[in-house]
KOLLUM-386060 format. One record per residue: x, y, z of N, C-alpha, C in turn; residue in one letter; chain; residue number from 0. Coordinates in Angstrom, 1 decimal, decimal comma. Example, Ala and Ser with C-alpha at 12.3 -4.5 7.8 and 13.67 -1.06 7.14 Angstrom:
2
       nX       nY       nZ      caX      caY      caZ       cX       cY       cZ   selo   kedo   vose
     13,2     -5,7      7,8     12,3     -4,5      7,8     13,2     -3,3      7,8      a      A      0
     12,8     -2,2      7,1     13,7     -1,1      7,1     12,9      0,0      7,9      s      A      1
END
This chain:
195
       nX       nY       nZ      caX      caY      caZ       cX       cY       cZ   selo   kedo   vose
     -0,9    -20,3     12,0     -1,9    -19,3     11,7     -3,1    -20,1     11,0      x      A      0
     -4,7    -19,7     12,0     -5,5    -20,3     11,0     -5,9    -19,7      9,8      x      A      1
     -5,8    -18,7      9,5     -6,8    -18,2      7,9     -5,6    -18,6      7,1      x      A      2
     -6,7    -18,7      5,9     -5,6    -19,5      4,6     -5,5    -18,0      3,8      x      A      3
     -4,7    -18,0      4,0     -4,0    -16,6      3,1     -3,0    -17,2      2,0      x      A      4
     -2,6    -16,6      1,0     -2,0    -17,2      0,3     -0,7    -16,8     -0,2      x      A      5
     -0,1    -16,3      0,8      1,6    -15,7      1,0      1,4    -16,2      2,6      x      A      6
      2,7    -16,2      2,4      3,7    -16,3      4,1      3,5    -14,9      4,8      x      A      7
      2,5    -14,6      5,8      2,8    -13,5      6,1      4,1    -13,1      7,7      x      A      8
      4,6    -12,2      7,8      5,6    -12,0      8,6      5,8    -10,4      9,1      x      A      9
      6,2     -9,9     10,0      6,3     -8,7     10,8      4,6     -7,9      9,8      x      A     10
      5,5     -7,1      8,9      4,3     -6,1      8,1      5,1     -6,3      6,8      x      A     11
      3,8     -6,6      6,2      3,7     -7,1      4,5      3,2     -5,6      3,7      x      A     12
      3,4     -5,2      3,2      3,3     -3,9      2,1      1,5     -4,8      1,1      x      A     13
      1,0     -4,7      1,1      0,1     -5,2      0,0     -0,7     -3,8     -0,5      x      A     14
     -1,6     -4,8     -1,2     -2,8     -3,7     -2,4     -4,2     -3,8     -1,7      x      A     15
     -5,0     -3,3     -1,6     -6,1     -3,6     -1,4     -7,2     -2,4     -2,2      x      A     16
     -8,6     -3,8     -2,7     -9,3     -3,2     -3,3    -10,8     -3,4     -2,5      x      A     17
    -11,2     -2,2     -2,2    -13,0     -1,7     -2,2    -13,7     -1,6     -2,8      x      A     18
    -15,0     -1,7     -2,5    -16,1     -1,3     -3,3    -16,5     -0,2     -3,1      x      A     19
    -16,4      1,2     -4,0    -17,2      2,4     -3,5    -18,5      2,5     -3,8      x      A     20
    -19,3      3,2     -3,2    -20,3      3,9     -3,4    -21,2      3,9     -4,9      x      A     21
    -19,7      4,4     -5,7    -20,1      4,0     -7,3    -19,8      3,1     -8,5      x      A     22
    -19,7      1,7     -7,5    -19,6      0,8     -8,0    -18,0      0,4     -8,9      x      A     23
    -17,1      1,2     -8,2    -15,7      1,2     -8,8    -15,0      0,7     -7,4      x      A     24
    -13,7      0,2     -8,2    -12,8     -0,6     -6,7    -12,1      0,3     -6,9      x      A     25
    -11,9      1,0     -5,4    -10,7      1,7     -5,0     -9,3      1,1     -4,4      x      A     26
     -8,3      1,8     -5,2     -7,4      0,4     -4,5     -6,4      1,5     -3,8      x      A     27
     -5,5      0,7     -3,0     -4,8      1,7     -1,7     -4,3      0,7     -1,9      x      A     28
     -3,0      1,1     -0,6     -1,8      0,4     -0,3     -2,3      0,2      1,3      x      A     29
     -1,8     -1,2      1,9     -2,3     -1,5      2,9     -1,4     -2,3      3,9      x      A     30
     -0,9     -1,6      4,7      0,3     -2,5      5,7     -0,5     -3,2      6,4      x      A     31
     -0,4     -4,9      6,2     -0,5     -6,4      6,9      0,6     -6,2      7,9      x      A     32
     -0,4     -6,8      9,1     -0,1     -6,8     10,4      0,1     -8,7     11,4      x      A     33
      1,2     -9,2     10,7      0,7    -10,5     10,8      0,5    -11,0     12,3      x      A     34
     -0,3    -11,8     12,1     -1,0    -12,6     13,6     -1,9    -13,3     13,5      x      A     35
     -2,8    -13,5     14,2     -4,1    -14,2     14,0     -4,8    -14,0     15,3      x      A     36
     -6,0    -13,0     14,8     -5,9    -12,5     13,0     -4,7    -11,5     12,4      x      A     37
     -4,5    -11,7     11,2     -3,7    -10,2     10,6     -4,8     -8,9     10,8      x      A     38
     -4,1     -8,0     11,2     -4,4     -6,9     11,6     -4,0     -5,7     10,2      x      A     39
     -4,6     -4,5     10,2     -4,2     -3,5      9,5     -4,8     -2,3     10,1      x      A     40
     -4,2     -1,2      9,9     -4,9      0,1     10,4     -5,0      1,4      9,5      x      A     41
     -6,3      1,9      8,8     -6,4      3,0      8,4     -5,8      4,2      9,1      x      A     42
     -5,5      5,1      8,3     -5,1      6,5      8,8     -5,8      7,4      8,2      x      A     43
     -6,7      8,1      9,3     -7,2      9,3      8,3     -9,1      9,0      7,4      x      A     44
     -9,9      9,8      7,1    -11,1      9,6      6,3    -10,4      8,7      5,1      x      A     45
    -10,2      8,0      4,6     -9,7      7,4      3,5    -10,6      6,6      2,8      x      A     46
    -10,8      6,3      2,1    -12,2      5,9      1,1    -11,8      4,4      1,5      x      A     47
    -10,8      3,5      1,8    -10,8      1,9      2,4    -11,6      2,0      3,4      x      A     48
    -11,1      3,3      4,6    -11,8      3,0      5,9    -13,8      2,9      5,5      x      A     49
    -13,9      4,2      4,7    -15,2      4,2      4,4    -15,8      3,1      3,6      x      A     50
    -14,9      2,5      2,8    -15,3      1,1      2,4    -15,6      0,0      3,1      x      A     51
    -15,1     -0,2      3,8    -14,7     -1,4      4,9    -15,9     -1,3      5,6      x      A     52
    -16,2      0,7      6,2    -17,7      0,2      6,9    -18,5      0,0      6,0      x      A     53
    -18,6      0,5      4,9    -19,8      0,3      3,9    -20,3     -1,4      3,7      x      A     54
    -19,2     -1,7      3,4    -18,9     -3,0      2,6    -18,6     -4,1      3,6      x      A     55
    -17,5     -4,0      4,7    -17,7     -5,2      5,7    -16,0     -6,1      5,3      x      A     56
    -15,8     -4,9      4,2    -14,3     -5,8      3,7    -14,0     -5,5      1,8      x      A     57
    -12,8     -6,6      1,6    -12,4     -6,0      0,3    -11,4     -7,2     -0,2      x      A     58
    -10,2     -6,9     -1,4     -9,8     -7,6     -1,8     -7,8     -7,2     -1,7      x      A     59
     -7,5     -8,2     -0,5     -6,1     -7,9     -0,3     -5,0     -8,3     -1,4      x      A     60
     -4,2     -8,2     -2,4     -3,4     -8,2     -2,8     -1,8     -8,4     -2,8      x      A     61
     -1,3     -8,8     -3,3      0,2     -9,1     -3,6      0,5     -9,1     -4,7      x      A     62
      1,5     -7,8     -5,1      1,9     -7,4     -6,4      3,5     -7,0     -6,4      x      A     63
      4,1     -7,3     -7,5      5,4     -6,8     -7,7      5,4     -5,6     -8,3      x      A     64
      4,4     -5,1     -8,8      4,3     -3,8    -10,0      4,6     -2,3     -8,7      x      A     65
      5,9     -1,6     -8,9      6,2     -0,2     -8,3      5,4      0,6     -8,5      x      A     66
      4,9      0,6     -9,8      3,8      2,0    -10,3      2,4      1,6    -10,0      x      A     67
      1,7      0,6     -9,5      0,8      0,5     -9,2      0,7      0,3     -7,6      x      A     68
      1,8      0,2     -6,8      2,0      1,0     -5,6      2,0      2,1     -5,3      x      A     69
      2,7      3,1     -6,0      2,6      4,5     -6,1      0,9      5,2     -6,1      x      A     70
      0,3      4,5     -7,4     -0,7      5,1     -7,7     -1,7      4,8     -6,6      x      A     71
     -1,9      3,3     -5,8     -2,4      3,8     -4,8     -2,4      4,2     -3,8      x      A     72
     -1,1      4,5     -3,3     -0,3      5,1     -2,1     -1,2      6,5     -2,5      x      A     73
     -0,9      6,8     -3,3     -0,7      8,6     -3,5     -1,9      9,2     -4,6      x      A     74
     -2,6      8,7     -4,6     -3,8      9,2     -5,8     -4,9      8,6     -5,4      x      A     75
     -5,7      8,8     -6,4     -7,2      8,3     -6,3     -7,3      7,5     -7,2      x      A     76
     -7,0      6,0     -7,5     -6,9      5,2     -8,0     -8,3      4,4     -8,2      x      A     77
     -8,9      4,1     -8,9    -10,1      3,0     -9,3    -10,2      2,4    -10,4      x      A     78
    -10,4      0,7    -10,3    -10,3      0,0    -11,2    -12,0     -0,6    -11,5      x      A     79
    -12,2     -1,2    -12,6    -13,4     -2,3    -12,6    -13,5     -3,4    -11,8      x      A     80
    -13,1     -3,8    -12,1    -12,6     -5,5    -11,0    -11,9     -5,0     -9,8      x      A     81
    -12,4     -6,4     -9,0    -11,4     -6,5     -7,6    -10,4     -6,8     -7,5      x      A     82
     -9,6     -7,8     -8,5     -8,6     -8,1     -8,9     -7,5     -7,9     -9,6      x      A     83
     -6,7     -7,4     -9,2     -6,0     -6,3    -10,4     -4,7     -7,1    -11,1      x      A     84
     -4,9     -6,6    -12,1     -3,9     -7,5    -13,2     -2,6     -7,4    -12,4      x      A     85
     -2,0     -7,2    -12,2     -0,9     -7,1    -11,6     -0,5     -7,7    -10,0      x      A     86
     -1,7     -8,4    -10,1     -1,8     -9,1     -8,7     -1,2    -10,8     -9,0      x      A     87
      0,1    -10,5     -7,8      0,2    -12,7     -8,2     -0,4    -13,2     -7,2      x      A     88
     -1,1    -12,9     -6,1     -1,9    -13,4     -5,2     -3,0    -12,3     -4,4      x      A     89
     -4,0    -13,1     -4,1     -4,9    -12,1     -3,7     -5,9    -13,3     -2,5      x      A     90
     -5,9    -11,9     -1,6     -7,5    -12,6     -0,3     -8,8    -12,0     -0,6      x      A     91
     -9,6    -12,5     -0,8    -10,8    -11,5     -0,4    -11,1    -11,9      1,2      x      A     92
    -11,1    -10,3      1,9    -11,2    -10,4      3,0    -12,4     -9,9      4,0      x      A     93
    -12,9    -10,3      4,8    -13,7     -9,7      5,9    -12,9     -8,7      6,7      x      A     94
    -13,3     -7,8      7,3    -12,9     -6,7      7,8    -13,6     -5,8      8,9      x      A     95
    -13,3     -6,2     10,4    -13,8     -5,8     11,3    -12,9     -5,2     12,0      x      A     96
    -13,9     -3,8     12,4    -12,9     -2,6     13,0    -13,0     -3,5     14,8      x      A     97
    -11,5     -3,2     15,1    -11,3     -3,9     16,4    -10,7     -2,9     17,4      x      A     98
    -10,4     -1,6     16,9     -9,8     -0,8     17,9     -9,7      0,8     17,1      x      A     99
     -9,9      2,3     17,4     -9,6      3,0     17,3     -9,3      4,2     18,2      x      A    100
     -8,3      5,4     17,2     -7,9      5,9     18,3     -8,0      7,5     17,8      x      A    101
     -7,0      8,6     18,0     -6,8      9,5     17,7     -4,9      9,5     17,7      x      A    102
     -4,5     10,4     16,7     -3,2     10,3     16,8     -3,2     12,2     16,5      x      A    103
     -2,7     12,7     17,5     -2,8     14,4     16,5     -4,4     14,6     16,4      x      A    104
     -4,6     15,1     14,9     -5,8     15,5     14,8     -5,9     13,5     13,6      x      A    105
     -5,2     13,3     13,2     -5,6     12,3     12,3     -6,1     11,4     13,4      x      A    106
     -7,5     10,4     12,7     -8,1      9,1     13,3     -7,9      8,3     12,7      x      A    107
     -7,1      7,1     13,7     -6,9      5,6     12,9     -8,2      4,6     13,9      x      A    108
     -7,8      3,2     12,5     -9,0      2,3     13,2     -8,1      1,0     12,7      x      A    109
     -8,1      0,3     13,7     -7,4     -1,5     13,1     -8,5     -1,8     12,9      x      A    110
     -8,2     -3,2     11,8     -9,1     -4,2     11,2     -8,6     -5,1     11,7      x      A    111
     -9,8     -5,9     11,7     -9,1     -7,9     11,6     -9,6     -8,0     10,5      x      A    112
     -8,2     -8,7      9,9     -8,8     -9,1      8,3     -9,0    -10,9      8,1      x      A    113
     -9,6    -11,2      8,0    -10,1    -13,0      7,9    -10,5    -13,1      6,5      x      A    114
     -9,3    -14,0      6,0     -9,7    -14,6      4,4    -11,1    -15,3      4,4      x      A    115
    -11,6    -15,0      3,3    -13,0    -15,7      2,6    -12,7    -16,6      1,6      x      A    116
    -11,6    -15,9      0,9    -11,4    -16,9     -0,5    -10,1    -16,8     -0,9      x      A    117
     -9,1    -17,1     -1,5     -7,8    -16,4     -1,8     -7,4    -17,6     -2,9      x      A    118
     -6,1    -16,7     -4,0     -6,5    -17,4     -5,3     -4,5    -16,7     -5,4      x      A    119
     -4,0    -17,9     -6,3     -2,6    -17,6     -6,7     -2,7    -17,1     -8,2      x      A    120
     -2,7    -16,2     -8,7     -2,7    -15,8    -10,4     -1,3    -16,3    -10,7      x      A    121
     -0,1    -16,2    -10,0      1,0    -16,7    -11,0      2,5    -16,6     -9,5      x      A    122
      2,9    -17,9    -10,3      3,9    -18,0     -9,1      4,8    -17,7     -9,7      x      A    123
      6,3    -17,1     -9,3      7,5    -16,6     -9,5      8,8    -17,1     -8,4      x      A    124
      9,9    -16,8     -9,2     10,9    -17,1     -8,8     11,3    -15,4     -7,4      x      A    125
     11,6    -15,6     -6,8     11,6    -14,0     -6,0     13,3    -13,7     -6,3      x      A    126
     13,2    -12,2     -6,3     14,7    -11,9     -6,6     14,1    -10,7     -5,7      x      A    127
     15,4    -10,6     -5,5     15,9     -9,1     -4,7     16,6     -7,7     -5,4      x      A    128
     15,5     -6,9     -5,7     16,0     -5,6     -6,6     16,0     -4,4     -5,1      x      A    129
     17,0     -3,7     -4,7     16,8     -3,0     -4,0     15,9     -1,5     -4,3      x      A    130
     16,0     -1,1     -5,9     15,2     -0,4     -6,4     13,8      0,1     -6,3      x      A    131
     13,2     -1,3     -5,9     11,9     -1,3     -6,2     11,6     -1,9     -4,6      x      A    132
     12,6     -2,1     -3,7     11,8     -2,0     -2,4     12,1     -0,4     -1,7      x      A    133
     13,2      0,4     -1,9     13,8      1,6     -1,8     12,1      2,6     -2,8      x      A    134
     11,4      2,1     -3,3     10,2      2,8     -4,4      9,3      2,3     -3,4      x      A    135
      8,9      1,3     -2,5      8,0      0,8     -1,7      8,2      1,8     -0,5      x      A    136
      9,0      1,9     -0,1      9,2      2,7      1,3      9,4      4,3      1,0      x      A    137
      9,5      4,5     -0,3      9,8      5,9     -0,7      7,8      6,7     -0,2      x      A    138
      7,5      5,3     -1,3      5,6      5,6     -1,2      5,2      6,0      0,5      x      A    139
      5,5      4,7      1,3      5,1      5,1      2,4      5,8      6,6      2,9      x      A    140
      6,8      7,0      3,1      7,5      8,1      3,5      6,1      9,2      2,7      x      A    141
      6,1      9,5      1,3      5,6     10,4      0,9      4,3     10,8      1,6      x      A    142
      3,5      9,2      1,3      2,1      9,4      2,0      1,9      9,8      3,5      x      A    143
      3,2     10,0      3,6      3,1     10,8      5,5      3,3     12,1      5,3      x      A    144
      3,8     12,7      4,5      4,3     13,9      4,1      3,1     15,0      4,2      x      A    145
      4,2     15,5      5,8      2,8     17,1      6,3      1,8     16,3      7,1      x      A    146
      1,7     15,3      7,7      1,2     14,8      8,4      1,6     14,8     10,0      x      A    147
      0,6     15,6     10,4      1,2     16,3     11,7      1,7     15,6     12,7      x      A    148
      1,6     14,0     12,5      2,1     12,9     13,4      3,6     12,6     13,1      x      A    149
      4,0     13,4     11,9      5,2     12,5     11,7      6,0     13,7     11,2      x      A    150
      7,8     13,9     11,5      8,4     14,7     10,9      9,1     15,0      9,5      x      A    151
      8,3     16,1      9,0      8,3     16,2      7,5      9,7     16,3      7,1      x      A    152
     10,5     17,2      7,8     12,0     17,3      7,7     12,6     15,7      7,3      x      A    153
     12,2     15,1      8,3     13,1     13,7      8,1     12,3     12,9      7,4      x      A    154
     11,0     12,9      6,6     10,7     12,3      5,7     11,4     12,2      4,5      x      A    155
     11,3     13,7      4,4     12,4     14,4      3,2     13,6     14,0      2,9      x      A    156
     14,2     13,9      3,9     15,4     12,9      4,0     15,5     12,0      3,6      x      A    157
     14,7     11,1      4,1     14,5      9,6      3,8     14,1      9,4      2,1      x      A    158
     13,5     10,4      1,6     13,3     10,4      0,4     14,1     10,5     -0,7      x      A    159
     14,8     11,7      0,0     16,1     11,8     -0,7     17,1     10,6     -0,9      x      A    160
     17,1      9,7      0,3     17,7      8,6      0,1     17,4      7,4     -0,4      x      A    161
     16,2      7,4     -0,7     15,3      6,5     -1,7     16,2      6,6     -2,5      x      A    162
     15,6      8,0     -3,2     16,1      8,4     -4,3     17,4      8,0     -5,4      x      A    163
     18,1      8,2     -4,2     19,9      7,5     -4,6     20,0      6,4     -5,0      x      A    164
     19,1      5,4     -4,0     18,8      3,7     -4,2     18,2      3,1     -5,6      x      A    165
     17,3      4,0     -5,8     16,1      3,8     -7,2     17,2      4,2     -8,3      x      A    166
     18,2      5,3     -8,5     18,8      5,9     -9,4     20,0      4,3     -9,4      x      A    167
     20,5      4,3     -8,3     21,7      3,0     -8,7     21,2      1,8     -8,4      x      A    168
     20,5      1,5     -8,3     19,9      0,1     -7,8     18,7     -0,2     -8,9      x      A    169
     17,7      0,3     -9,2     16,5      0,2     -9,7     16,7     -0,1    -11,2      x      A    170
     15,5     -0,1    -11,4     15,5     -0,6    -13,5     14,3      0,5    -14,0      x      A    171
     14,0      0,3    -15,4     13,2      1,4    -15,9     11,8      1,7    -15,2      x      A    172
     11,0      0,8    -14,3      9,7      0,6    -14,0     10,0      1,4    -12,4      x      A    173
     11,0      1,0    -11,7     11,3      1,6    -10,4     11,4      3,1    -10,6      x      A    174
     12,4      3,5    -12,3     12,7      5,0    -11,7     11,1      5,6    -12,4      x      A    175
     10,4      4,7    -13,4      9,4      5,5    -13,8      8,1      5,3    -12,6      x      A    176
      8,1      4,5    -11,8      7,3      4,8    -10,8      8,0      5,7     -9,0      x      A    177
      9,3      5,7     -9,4      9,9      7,1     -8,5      9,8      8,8     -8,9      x      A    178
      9,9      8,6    -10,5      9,6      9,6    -10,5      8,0     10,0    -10,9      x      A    179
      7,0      9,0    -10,7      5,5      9,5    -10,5      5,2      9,8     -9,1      x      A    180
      5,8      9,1     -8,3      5,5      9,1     -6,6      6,1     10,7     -6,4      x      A    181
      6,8     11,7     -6,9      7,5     12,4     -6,8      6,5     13,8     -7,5      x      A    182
      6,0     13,5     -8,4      5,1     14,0     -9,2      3,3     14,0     -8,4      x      A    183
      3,3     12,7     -7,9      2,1     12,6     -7,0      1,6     13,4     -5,3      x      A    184
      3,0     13,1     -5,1      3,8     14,0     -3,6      3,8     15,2     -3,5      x      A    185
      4,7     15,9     -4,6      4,7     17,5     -4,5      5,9     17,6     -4,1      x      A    186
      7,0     16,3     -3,5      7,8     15,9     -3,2      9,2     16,8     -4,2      x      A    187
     10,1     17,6     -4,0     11,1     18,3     -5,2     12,0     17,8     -4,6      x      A    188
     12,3     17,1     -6,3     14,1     16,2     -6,2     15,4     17,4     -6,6      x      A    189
     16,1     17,1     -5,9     17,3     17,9     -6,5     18,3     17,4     -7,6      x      A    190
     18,1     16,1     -7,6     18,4     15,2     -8,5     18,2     15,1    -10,0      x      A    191
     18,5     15,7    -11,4     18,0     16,6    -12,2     17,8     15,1    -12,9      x      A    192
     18,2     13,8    -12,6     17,8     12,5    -13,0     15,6     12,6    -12,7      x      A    193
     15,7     13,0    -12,4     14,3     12,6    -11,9     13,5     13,7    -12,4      x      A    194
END
């Protein structure tokens, strides 16, 4: 792969990404990397990235271990000062050109090609495997589909439910306190009186 990115990218990478809005605040979202070359990504929906991206031409891609700062931008309206978010151990600033859109349902998607400009390591780590806190990654995406006429809510629900169990025996204090914001962000009701 030619762009210098600064992780290994592979199938689809979970990252952060931050925008510039309108009023001068970075909106940050959660952004499935599409690896190739270029890496690819696809908005879903009016979303303040997609409106950024045309505004702006691009943004600042991310790599974080933090659960609750996936939640918050999966599922809220999240804006920071900076492009760079503390909780970032690597980051691209990227260019961002729409290369294909479509209709799915009533929701409109658009792929990007994303092409690094600059990209910077804040801090390197040893990687461990907590199933907690990837079961809290996929829990996000499930929610953010939730009632989304492309995809079935019944079996979202499901799947959440089964997060759920994972985060409860698997996870540590930050997983279940960002399981049970994503839950709270959702609208999502656990039967699980843990949560």
């Amino acid at each position: 792969m030619s762009d210098p990115w600064p992780v290994e990218l592979r199938g689809v990478t979970e990252s952060l990404v931050t925008t510039l809005g309108p009023n001068d605040r970075w909106n940050v979202a959660a952004l499935g990397l599409h690896a190739g070359d270029p890496v690819t990504a696809t908005t879903w929906g009016d979303t303040r990235t997609r409106r950024n991206f045309h505004r702006q031409g691009g943004g600042y891609v991310q790599f974080s271990r933090d659960p609750e700062t996936f939640v918050e931008a999966a599922l809220s309206i999240h804006e920071v000062d900076g492009p760079v978010l503390d909780s970032a151990d690597a980051w691209a600033e990227v260019t961002a050109n729409r290369s294909d859109a479509g209709d799915d349902g009533d929701t409109r998607w658009e792929t990007w090609e994303l092409r690094p400009a600059d990209s910077g390591v804040e801090r390197e780590t040893v990687p461990t495997t907590n199933r907690g806190y990837y079961a809290v990654i996929e829990a996000t995406v499930a929610a953010s589909r939730l009632d989304v006429d492309a995809y079935d809510t019944a079996a979202l629900r499901d799947r959440l439910a089964y997060f759920e169990e994972v985060v409860e025996t698997c996870g540590g204090d930050r997983e279940r306190a960002a399981f049970e914001r994503m839950t709270e962000l959702s609208g999502w009701k656990s039967e699980n009186e843990s949560f």
